[in-house]
C-alpha positions in Angstrom: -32.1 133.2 -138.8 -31.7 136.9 -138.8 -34.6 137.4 -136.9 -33.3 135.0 -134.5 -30.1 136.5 -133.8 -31.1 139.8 -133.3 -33.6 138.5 -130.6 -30.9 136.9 -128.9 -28.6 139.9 -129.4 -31.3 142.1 -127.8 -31.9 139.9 -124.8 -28.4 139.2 -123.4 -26.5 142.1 -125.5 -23.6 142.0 -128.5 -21.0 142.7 -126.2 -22.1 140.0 -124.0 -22.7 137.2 -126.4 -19.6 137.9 -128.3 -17.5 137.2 -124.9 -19.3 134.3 -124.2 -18.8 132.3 -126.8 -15.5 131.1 -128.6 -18.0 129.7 -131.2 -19.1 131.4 -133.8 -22.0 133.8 -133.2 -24.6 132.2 -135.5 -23.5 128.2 -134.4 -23.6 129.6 -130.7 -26.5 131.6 -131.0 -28.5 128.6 -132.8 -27.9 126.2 -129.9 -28.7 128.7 -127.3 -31.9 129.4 -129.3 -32.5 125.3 -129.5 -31.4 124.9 -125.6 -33.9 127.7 -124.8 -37.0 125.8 -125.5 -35.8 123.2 -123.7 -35.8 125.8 -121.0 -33.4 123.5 -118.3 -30.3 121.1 -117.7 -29.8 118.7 -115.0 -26.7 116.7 -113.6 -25.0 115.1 -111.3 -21.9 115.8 -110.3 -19.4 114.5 -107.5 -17.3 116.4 -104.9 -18.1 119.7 -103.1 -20.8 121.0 -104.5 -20.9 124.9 -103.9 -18.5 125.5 -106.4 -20.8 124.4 -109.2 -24.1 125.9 -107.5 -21.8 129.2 -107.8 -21.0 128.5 -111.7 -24.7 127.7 -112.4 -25.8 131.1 -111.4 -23.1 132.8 -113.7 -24.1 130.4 -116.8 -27.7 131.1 -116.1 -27.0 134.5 -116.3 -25.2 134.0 -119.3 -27.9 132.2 -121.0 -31.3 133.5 -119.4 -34.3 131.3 -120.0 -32.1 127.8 -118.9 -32.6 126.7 -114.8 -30.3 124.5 -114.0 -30.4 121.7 -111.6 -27.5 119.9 -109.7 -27.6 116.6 -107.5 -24.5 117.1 -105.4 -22.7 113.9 -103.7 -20.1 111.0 -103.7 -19.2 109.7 -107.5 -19.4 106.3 -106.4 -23.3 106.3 -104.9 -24.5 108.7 -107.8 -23.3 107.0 -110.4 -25.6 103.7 -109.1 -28.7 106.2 -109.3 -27.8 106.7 -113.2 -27.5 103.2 -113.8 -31.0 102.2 -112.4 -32.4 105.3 -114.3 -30.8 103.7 -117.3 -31.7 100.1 -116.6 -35.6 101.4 -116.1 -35.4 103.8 -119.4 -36.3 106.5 -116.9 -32.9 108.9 -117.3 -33.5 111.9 -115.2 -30.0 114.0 -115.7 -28.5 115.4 -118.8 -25.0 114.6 -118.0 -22.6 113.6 -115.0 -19.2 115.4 -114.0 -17.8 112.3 -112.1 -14.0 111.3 -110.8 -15.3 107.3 -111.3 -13.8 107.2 -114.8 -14.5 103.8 -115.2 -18.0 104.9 -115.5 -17.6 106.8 -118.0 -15.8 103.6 -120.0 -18.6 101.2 -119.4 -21.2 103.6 -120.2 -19.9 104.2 -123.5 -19.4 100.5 -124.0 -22.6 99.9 -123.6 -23.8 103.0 -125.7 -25.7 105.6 -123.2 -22.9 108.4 -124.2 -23.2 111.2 -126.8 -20.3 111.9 -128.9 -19.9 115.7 -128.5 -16.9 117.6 -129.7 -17.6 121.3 -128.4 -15.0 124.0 -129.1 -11.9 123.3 -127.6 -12.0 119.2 -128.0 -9.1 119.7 -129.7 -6.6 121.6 -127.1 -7.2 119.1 -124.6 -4.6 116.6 -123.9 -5.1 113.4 -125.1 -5.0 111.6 -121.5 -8.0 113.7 -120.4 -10.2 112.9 -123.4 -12.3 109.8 -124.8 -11.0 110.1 -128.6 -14.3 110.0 -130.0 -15.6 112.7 -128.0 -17.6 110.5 -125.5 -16.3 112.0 -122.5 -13.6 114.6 -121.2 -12.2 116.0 -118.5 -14.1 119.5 -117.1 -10.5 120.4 -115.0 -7.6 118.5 -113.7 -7.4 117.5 -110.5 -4.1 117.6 -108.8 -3.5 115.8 -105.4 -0.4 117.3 -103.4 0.1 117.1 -100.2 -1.6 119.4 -97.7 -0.2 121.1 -94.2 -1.6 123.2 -91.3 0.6 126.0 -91.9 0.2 127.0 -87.8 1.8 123.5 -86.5 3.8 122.0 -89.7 6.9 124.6 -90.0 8.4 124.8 -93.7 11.1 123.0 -92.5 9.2 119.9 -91.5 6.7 119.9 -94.8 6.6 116.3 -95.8 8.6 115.5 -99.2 7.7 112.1 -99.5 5.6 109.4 -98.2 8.4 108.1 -96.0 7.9 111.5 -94.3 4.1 110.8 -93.3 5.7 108.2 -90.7 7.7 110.5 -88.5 6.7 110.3 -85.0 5.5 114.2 -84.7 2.4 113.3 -87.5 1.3 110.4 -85.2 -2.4 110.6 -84.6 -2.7 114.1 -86.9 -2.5 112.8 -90.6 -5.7 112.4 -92.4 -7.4 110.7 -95.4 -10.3 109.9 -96.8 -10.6 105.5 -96.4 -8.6 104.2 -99.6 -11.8 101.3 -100.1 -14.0 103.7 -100.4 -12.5 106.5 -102.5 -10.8 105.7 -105.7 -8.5 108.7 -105.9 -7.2 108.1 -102.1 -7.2 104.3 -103.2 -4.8 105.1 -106.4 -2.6 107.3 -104.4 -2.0 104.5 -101.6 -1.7 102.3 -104.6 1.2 104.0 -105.7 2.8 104.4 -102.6 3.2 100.7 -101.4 4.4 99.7 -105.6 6.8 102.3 -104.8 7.6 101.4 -100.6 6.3 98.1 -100.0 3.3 96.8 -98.3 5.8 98.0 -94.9 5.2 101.1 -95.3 1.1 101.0 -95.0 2.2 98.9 -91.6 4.0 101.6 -90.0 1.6 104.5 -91.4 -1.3 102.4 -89.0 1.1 102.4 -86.4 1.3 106.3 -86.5 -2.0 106.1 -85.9 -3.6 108.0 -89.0 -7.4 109.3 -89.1 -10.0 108.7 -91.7 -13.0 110.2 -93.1 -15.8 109.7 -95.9 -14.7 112.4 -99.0 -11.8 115.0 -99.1 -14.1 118.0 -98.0 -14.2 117.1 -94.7 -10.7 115.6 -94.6 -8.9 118.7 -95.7 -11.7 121.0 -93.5 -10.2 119.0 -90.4 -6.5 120.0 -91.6 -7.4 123.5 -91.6 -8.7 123.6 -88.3 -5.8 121.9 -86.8 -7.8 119.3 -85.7 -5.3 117.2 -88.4 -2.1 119.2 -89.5 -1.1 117.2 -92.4 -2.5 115.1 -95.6 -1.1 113.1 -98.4 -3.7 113.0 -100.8 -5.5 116.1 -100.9 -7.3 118.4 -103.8 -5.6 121.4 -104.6 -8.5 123.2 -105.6 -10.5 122.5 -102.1 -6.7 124.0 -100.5 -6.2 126.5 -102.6 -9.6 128.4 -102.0 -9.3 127.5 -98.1 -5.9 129.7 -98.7 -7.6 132.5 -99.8 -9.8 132.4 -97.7 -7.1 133.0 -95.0 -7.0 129.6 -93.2 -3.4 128.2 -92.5 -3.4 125.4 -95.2 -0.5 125.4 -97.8 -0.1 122.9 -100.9 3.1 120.7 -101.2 3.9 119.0 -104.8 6.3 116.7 -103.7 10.0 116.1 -105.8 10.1 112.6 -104.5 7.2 110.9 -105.5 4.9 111.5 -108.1 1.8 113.4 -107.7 -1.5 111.9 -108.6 -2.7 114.2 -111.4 -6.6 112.9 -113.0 -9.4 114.8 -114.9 -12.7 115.1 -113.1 -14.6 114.0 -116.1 -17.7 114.8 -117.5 -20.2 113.2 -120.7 -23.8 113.8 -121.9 -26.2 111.0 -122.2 -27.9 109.6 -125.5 -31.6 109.8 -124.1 -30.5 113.5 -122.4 -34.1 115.1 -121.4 -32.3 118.6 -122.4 -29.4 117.5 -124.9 -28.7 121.2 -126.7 -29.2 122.6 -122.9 -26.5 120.4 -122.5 -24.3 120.4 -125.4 -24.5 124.6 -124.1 -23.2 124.2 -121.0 -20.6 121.4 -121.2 -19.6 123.3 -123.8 -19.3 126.8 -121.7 -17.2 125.0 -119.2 -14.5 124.4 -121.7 -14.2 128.3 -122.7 -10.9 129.2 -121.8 -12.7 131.8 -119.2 -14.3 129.2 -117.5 -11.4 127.1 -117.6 -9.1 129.8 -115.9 -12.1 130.0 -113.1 -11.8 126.4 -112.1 -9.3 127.3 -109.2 -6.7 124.0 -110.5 -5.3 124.1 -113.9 -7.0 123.7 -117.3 -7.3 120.6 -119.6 -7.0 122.6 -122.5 -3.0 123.0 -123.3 -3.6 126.9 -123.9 -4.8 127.9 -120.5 -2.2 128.9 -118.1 -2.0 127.3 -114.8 -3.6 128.6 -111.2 -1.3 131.8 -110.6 2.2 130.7 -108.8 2.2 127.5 -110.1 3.7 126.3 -113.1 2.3 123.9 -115.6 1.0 120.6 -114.6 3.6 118.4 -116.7 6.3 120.1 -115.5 5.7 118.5 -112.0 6.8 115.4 -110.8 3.4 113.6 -111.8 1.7 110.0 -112.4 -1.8 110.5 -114.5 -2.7 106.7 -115.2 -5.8 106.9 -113.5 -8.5 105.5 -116.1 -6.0 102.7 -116.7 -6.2 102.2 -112.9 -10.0 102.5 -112.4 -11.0 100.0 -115.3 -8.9 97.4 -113.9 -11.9 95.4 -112.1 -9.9 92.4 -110.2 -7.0 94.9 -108.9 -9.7 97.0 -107.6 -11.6 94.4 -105.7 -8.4 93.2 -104.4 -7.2 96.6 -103.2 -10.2 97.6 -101.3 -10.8 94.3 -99.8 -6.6 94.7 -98.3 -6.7 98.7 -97.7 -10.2 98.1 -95.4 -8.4 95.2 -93.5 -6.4 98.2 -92.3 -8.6 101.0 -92.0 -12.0 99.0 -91.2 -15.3 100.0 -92.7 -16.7 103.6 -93.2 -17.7 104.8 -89.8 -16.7 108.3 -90.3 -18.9 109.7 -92.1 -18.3 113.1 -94.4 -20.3 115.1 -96.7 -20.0 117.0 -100.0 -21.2 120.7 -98.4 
């Protein structure tokens, strides 16, 4: 064991693997060692995929000898993929980072899920977790509103729902189609428990757009072709921000705001399980945490800089419960499609 530490000391440095690492050195340096000779780590994850192409290269740099592999898309088509790689015994991923959370509930049913506690299990909040260690959340995912800060003064930023039906955002609010996205689905959900079935009658009459993901939904807000959006992701806004565009981020003090962890689990018959255990591990470190752009599931990271803690918004965070609710599912889509139609709009996750 000696021996093996000071190879690994010599190859990525003391200093190096002592900040990498909230594990202890001879636990973290064994499961590198064991990952190593597996010599890769593959998953799928849904959403934008960039962001986790970008955190690849700094945990392959972190732990050199490991390639990983990512299969970008939408949760909902990649988790069928898994399920027929399953169903044949032919599992080609490690893990999934997914915001179908149901998934992740049937798949443990019906035993494909390693129970894995990394460091850190323990500081996440109990609503972001499986209890056993089955799944959890990788970062939360907030959903405030979004503006064009070039055509939506301060003055006019929406508040609440009812404000998404004022006559100067007809034809410019956007979101992705409710049937077909979960998240946009649980939102609208809330909204007409809250307002009535009459309120989704005169949002169609103010003539709203719609598009496949949130990418391109929130990419058409910050090039004015929309100018405002009720359900977007802060941490697609918040970069956008940075980056100079006119978006700004609204958590409203009327209505809730859809909080959710995008979730992620290792499979049983893993082809790289301690390359795995590694890095869904590493993304919990508070440093990687911190990094995510949108606040931690861990209780002792703080929140995005200007913001305050998630919980002390105004927020609703009932989305498993929502999502493994089959019948009010089926029902939902089937009534928010007779609205919006099919998906003929189609968007992208790049």
């Amino acid at each position: 064991m000696l021996h093996l530490m000071l190879c690994l000391v010599a190859a990525v440095g003391l200093p190096g693997l002592l900040a990498a690492t909230s594990l202890p050195v001879r636990a973290q340096s064994q499961l590198y060692a064991e990952a190593r000779t597996e010599s890769a780590f593959a998953f799928y994850v849904g959403g934008p995929t960039a962001p986790w192409e970008a955190k690849a290269k700094i945990f392959e740099q972190r732990y050199p000898g490991i390639k990983v592999s990512i299969t970008g898309g939408f949760s909902n088509v990649l988790d069928k993929k898994i399920d027929e790689q399953l169903k044949d015994d032919k599992l080609e991923v490690d893990a999934a980072i997914f915001q179908t959370l149901q998934d992740f509930v049937r798949w443990k049913a019906q035993g494909h899920l390693l129970s894995y506690k990394p460091q850190g299990f323990d500081a996440i909040d109990a609503s972001f977790k499986d209890p056993d260690g089955a799944f959890y959340g990788t970062m939360v995912i907030a959903m405030p509103y979004m503006v064009n800060t070039e055509h939506v003064s301060s003055a006019d930023v929406p508040d609440s729902a009812l404000d998404f039906l004022k006559p100067q955002f007809r034809g410019k609010a956007v979101t992705p189609y409710p049937a077909d996205d979960d998240a946009t689905l649980w939102l609208f959900h809330h909204v007409v428990r809250k307002y009535g079935w009459d309120w989704m009658d005169k949002y169609m009459l103010n003539k709203p757009n719609f598009i496949q993901g949130h990418l391109g939904q929130q990419r058409s807000v910050a090039s004015g072709q929309n100018i405002v959006a009720i359900d977007s992701i802060f941490n697609i806004t918040e970069p956008m921000k940075q980056e100079g565009k006119p978006v700004a981020s609204h958590f409203s003090t009327v209505d809730a705001t859809p909080i959710w962890p995008l979730t992620g689990a290792i499979f049983k018959k893993a082809p790289h399980p301690n390359a795995a255990r590694l890095f869904m591990g590493w993304l919990l470190e508070p440093e990687q945490q911190a990094a995510t752009g949108s606040w931690s599931v861990r209780g002792d990271v703080p929140p995005p800089a200007g913001y305050k803690p998630i919980f002390s918004y105004k927020v609703v965070n009932d989305y498993r419960d929502f999502l493994t609710n089959e019948a009010q599912l089926i029902d939902l889509r089937k009534r928010f499609e007779h609205y919006t139609g099919p998906v003929v709009n189609v968007g992208g996750v790049r």
